[in-house]
N, CA, C and O of each residue as an XYZ file, in Angstrom:
540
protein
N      37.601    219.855   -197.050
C      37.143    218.523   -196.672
C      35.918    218.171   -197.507
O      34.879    218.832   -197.515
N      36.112    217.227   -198.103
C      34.694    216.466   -198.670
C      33.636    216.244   -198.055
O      33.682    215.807   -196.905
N      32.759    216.430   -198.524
C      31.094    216.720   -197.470
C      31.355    214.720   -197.542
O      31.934    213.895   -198.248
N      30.320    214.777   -196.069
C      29.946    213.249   -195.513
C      31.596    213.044   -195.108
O      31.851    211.877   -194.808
N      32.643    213.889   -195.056
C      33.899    213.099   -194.998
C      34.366    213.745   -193.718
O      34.326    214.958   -193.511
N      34.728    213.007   -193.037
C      35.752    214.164   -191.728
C      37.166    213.862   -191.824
O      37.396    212.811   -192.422
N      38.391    214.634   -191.307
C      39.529    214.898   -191.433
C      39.751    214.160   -190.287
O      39.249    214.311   -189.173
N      41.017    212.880   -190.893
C      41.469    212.065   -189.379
C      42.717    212.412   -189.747
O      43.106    212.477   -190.913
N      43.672    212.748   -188.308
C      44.815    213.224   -188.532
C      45.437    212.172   -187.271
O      44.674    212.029   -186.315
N      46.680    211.482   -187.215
C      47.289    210.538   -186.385
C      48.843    211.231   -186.206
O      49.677    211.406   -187.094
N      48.957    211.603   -184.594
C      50.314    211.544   -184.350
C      51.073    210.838   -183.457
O      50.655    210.610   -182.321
N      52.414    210.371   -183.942
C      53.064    209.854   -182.561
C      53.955    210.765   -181.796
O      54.148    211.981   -181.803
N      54.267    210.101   -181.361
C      56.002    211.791   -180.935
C      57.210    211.279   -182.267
O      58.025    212.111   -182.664
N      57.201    210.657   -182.523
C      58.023    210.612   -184.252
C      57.293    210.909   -185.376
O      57.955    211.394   -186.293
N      56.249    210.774   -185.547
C      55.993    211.024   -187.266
C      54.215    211.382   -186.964
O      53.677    211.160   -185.879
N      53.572    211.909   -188.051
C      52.471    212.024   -188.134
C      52.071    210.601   -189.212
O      52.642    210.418   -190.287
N      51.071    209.762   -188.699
C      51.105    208.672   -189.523
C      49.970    208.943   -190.563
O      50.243    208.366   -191.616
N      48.546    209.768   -190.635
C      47.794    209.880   -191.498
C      47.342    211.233   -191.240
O      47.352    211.929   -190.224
N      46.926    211.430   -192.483
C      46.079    213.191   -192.427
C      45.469    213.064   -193.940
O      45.904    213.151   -195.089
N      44.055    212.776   -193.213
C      43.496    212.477   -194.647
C      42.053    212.427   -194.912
O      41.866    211.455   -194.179
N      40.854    212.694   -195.378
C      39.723    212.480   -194.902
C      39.252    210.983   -194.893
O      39.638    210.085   -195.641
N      38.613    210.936   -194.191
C      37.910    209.411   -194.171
C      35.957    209.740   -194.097
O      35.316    210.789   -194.045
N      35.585    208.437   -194.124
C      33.286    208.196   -193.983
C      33.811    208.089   -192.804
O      33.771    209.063   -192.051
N      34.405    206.893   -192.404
C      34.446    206.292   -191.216
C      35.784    206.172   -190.532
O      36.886    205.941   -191.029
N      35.422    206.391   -189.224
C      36.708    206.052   -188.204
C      36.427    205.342   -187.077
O      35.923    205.894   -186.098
N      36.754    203.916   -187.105
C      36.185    203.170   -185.785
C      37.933    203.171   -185.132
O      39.058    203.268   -185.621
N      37.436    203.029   -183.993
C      38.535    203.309   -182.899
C      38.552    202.564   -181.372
O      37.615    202.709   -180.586
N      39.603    201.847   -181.103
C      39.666    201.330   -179.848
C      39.470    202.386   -178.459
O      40.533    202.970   -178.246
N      38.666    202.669   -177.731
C      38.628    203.536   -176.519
C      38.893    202.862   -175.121
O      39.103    201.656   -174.998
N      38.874    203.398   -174.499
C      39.159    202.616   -173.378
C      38.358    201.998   -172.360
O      38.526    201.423   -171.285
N      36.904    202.532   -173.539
C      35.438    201.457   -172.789
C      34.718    201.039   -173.973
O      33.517    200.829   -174.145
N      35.796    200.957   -174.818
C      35.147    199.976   -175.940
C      35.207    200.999   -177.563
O      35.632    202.146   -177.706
N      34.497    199.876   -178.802
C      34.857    200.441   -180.065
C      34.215    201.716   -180.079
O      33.187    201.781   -179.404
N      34.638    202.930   -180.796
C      33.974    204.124   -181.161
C      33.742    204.268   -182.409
O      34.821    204.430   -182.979
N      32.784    204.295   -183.208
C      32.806    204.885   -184.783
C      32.364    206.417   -184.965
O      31.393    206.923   -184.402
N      32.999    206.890   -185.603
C      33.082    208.315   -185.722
C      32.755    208.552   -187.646
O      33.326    208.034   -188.606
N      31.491    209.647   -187.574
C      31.364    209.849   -189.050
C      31.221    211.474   -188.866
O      31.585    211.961   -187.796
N      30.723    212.268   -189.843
C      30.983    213.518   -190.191
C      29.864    213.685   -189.470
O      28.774    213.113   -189.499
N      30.440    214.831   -188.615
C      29.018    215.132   -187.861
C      28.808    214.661   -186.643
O      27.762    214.814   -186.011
N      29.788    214.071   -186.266
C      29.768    213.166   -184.971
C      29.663    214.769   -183.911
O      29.913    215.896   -184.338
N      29.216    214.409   -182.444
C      29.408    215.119   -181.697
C      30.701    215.306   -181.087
O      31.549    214.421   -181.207
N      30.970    216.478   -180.377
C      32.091    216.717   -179.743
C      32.563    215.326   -178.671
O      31.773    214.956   -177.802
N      33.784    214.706   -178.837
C      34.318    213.564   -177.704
C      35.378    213.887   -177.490
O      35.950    214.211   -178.531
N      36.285    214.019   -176.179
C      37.409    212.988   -176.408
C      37.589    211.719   -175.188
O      36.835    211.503   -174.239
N      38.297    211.304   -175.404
C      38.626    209.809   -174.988
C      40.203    209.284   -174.863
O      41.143    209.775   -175.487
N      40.269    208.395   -174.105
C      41.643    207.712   -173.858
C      41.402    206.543   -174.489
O      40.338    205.928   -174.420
N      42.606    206.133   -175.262
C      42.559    205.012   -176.635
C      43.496    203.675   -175.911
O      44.636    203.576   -175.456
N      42.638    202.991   -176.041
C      43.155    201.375   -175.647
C      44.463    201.053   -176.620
O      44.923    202.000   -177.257
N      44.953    200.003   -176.726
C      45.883    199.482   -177.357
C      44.535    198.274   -178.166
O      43.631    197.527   -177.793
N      45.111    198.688   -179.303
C      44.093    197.855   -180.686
C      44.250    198.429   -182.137
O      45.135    199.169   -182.568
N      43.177    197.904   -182.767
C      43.293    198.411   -184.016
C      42.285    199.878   -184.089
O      41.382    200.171   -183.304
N      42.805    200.738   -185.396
C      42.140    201.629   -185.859
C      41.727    201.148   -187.350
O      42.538    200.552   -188.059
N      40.508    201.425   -187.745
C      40.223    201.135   -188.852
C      39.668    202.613   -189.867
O      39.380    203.697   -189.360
N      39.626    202.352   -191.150
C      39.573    204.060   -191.500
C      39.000    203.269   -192.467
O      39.439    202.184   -192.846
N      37.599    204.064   -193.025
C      37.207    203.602   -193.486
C      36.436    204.473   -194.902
O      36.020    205.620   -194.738
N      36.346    203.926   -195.956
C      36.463    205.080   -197.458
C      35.538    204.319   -198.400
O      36.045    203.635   -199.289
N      34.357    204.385   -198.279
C      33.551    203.655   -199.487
C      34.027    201.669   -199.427
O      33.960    200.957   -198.425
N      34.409    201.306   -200.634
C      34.550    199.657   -200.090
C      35.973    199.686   -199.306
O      36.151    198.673   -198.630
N      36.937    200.564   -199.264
C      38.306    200.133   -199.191
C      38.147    200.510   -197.410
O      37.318    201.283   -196.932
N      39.340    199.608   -196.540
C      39.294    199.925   -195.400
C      40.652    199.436   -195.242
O      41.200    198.493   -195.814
N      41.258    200.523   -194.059
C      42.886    200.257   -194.152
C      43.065    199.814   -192.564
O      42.028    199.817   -191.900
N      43.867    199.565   -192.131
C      43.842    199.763   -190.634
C      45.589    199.718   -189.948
O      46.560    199.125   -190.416
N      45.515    200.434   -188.910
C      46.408    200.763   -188.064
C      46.397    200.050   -187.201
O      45.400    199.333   -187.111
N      47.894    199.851   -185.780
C      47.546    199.994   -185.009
C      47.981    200.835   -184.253
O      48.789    201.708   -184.569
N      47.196    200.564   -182.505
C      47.373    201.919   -181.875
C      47.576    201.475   -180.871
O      47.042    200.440   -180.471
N      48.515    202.256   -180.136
C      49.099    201.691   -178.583
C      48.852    202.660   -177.405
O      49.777    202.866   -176.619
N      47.641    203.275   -177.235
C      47.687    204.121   -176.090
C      47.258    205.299   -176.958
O      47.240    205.134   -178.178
N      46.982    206.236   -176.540
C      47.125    208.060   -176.579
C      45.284    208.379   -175.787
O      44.675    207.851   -174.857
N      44.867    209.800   -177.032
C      43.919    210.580   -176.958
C      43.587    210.232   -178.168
O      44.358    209.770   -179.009
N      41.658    210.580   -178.383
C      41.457    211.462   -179.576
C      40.918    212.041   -179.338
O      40.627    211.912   -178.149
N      40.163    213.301   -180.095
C      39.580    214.369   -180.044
C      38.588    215.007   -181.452
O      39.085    215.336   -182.529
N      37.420    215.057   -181.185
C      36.716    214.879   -182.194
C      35.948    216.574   -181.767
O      35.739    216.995   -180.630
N      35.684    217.213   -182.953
C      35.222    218.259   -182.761
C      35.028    218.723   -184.335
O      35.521    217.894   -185.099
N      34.534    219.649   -184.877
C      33.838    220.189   -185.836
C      35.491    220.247   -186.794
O      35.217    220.213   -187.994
N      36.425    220.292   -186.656
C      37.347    220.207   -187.490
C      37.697    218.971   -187.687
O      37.842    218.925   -188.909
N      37.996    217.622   -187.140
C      37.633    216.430   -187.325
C      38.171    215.697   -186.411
O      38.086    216.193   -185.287
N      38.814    214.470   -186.491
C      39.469    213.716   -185.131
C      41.596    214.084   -185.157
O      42.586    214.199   -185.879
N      41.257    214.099   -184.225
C      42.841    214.290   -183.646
C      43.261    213.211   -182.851
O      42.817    213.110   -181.707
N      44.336    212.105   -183.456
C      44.776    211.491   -182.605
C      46.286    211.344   -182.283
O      47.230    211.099   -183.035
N      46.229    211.608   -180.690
C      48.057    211.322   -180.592
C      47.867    210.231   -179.753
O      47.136    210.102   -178.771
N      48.881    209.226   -180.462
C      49.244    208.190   -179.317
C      50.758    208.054   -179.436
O      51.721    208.501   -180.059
N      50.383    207.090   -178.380
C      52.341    206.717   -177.808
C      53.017    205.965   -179.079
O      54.243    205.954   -179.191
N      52.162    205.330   -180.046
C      52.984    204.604   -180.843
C      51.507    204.220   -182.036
O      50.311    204.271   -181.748
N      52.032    203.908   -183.159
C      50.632    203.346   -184.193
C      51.608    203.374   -185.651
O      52.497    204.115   -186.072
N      50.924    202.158   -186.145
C      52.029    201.690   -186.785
C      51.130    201.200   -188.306
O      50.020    200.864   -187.893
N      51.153    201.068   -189.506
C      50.575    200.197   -190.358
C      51.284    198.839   -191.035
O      52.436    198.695   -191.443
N      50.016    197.773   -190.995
C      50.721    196.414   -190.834
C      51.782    196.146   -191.518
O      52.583    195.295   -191.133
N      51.942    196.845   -192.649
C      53.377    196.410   -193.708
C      54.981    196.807   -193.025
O      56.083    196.428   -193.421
N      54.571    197.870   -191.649
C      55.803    197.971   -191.168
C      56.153    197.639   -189.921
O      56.975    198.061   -189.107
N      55.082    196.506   -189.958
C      55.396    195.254   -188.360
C      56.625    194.139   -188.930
O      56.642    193.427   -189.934
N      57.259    194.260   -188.230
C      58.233    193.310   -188.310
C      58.109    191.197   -187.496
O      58.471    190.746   -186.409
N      57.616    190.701   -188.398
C      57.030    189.786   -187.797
C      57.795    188.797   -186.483
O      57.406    188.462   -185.364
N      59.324    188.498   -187.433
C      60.596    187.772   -186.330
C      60.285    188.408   -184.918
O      59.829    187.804   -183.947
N      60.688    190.017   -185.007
C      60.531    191.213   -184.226
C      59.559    191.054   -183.053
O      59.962    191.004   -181.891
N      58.280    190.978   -183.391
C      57.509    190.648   -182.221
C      57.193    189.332   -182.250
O      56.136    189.463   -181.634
N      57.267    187.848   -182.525
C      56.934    186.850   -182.269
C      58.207    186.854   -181.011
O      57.952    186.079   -180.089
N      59.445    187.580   -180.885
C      60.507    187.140   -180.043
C      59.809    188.125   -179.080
O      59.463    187.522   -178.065
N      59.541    189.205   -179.057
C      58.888    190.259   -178.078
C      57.886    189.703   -177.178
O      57.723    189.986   -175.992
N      57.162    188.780   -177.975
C      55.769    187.815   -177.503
C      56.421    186.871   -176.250
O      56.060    186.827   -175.074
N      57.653    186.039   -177.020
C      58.269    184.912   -176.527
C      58.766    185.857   -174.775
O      58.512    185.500   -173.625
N      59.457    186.992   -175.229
C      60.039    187.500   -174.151
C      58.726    187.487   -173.015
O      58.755    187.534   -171.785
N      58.146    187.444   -173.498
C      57.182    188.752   -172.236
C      56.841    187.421   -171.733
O      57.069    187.129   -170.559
N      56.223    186.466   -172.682
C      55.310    185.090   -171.787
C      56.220    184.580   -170.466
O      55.830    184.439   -169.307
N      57.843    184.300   -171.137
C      58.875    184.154   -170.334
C      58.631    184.642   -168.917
O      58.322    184.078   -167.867
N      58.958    186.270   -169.375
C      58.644    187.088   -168.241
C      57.221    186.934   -167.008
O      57.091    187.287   -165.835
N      56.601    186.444   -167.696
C      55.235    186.049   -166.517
C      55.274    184.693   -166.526
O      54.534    184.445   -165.574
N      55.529    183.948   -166.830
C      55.628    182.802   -166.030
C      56.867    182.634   -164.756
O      57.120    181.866   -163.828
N      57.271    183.530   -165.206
C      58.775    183.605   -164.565
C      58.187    183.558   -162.845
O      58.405    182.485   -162.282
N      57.517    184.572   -162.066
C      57.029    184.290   -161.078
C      57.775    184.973   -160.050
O      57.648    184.810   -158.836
N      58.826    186.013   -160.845
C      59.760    186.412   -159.859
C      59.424    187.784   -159.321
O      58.961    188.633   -160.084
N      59.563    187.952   -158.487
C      59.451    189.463   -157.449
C      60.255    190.261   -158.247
O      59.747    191.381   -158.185
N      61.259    190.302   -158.984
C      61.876    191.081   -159.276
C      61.207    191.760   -160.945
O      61.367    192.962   -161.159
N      60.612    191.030   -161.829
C      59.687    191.036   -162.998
C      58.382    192.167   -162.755
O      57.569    192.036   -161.841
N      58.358    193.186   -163.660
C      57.342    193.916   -163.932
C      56.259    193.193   -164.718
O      56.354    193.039   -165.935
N      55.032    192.667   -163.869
C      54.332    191.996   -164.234
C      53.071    192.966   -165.249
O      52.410    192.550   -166.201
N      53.071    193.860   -164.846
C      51.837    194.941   -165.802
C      52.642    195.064   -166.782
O      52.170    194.852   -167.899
N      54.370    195.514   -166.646
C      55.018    195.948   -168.232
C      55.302    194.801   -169.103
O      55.213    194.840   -170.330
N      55.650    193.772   -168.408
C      55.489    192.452   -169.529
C      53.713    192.075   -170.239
O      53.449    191.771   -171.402
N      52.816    192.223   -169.151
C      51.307    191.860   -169.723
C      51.481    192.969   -171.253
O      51.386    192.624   -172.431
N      51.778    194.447   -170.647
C      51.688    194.847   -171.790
C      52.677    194.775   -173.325
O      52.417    194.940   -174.517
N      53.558    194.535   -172.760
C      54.874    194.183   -173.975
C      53.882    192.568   -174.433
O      53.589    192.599   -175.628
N      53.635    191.943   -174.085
C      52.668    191.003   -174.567
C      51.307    191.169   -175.703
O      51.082    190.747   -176.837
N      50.558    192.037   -174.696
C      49.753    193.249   -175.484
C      50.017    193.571   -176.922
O      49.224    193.108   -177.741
N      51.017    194.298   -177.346
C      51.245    195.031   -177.917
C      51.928    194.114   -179.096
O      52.087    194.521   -180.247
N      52.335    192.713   -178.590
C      53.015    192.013   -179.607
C      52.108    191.379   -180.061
O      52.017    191.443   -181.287
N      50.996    190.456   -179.277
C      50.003    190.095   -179.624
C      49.139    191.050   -181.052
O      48.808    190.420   -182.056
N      48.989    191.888   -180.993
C      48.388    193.043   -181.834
C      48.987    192.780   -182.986
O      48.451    192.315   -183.992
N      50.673    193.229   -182.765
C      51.438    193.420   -184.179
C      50.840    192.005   -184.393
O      49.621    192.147   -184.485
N      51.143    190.864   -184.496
C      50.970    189.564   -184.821
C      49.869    189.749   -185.439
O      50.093    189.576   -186.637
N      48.440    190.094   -185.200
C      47.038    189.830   -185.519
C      47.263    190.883   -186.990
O      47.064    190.352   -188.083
N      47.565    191.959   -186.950
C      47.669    192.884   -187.909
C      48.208    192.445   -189.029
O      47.654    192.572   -190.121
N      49.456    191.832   -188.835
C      50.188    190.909   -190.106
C      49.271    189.513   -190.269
O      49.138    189.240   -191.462
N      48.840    188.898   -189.692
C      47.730    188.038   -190.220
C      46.433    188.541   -190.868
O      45.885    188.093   -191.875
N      46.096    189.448   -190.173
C      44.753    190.272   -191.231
C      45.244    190.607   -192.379
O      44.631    190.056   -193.293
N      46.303    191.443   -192.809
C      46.636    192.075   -193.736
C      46.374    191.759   -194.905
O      46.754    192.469   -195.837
């Protein structure tokens, strides 16, 4: 590992998405942003649904992330989440209809509608959307 650099490693239950050193790792938690540099103290934490940003001198890339852990300790950060994706392989049609579904779904008003799993299928489309507009 490159001095000033720590090792960020990203898994889902399909693929490992990065393993690579980074300066910086800011991160969605689940009480807000975390930035993580070499040397950081021991954490871990439960990861919101948002962006990850990784960050390397001027260049900065970013992910996103739908849920998991990370884990930060003298070997570097460990993250598994349920899903994390980079913006070139959001499918835009894909979630603007995912978006459409879910709003559907809560206005809908019906007893029979999972109102937390649509907020979050909302969530999560909302995101992809913002990611392909940053990009």
């Amino acid at each position: 590992m490159a001095e000033n650099k720590i090792r960020l490693r990203i898994v889902t239950p399909v693929r490992e998405l990065y393993n690579k050193d980074a300066e910086m790792v800011i991160m969605r938690s689940s009480i807000g942003d975390v930035g993580i540099l070499h040397g950081h103290q021991p954490l871990t934490t439960t990861l919101d649904y948002g962006f990850l940003r990784i960050i390397n001198g001027t260049e900065e890339i970013r992910a996103t992330i739908f849920g998991g852990f990370a884990s930060v300790d003298s070997r570097g950060i460990t993250i598994l989440s349920d899903a994390a994706e980079w913006p070139d392989e959001i499918d835009v049609e894909r979630a603007r209809a995912a978006k459409e579904r879910a709003e559907s779904r809560i206005r809908r008003n019906d007893s029979n509608i999972d109102i937390a799993r649509a907020e979050l299928a909302l969530r999560r489309a909302l995101i992809r959307l913002e990611a392909k507009e940053r990009k």
